[in-house]
C-alpha positions as CSV (number, residue, x, y, z in Angstrom):
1,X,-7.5,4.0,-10.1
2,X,-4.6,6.5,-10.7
3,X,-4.4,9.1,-13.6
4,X,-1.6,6.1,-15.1
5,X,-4.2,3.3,-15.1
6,X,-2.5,1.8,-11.9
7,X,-4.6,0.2,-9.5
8,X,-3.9,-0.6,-5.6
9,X,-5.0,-3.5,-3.7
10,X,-4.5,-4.8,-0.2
11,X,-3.6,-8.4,0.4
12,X,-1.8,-10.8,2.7
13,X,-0.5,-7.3,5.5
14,X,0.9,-5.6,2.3
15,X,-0.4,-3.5,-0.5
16,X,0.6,-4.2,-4.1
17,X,0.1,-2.3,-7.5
18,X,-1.4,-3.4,-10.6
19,X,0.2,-1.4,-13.6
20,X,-1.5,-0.3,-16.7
21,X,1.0,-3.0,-17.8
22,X,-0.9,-5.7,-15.7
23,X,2.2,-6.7,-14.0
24,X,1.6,-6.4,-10.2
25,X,4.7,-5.0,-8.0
26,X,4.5,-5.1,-3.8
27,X,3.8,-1.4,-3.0
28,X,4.1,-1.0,0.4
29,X,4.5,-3.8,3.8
30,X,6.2,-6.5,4.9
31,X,3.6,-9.2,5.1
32,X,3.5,-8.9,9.0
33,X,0.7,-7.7,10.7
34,X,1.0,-4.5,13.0
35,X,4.2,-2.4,13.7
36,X,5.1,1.3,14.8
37,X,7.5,2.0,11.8
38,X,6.3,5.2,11.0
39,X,9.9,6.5,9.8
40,X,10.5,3.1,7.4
41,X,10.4,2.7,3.9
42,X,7.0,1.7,2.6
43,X,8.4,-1.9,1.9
44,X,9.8,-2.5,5.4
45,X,6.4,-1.6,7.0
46,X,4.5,-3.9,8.8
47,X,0.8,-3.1,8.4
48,X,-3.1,-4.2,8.3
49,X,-4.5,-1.9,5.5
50,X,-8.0,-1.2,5.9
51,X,-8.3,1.4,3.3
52,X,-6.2,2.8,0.5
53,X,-6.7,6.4,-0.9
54,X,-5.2,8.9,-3.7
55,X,-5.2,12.1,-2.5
56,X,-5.4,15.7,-5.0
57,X,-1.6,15.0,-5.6
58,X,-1.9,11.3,-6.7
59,X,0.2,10.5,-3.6
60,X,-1.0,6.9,-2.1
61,X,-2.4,6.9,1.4
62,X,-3.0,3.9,3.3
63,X,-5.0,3.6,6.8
64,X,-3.4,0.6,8.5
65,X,-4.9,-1.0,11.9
66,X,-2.8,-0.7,14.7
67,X,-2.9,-4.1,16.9
């Protein structure tokens, strides 16, 4: 969980945020499985998240399988 109350989940290739609000936004993905778009926006990402991480400066990391 973030310091805001957010919480991250990964779903269907894409990872999606859960607000302190409750109202759930897409994060980061496409939907589509696997990709090398290392210099695209987090929504135009295709990815397989495996894990999802806050690191010391609240900053989301995600570790994605690469097919």
């Amino acid at each position: 969980m973030s310091p805001d109350g957010s919480i991250y989940l990964a779903a269907r290739n894409q990872v999606f945020r859960i607000g302190a609000d409750g109202i759930i936004r897409r994060f980061a993905g496409t939907g589509t499985q696997f990709g090398e778009d290392d210099d695209a926006p987090a929504l135009e990402v295709r990815m397989s998240p495996l894990n999802i991480t806050l690191d010391r400066e609240n900053r989301v990391l995600v570790d994605s399988f690469i097919g």
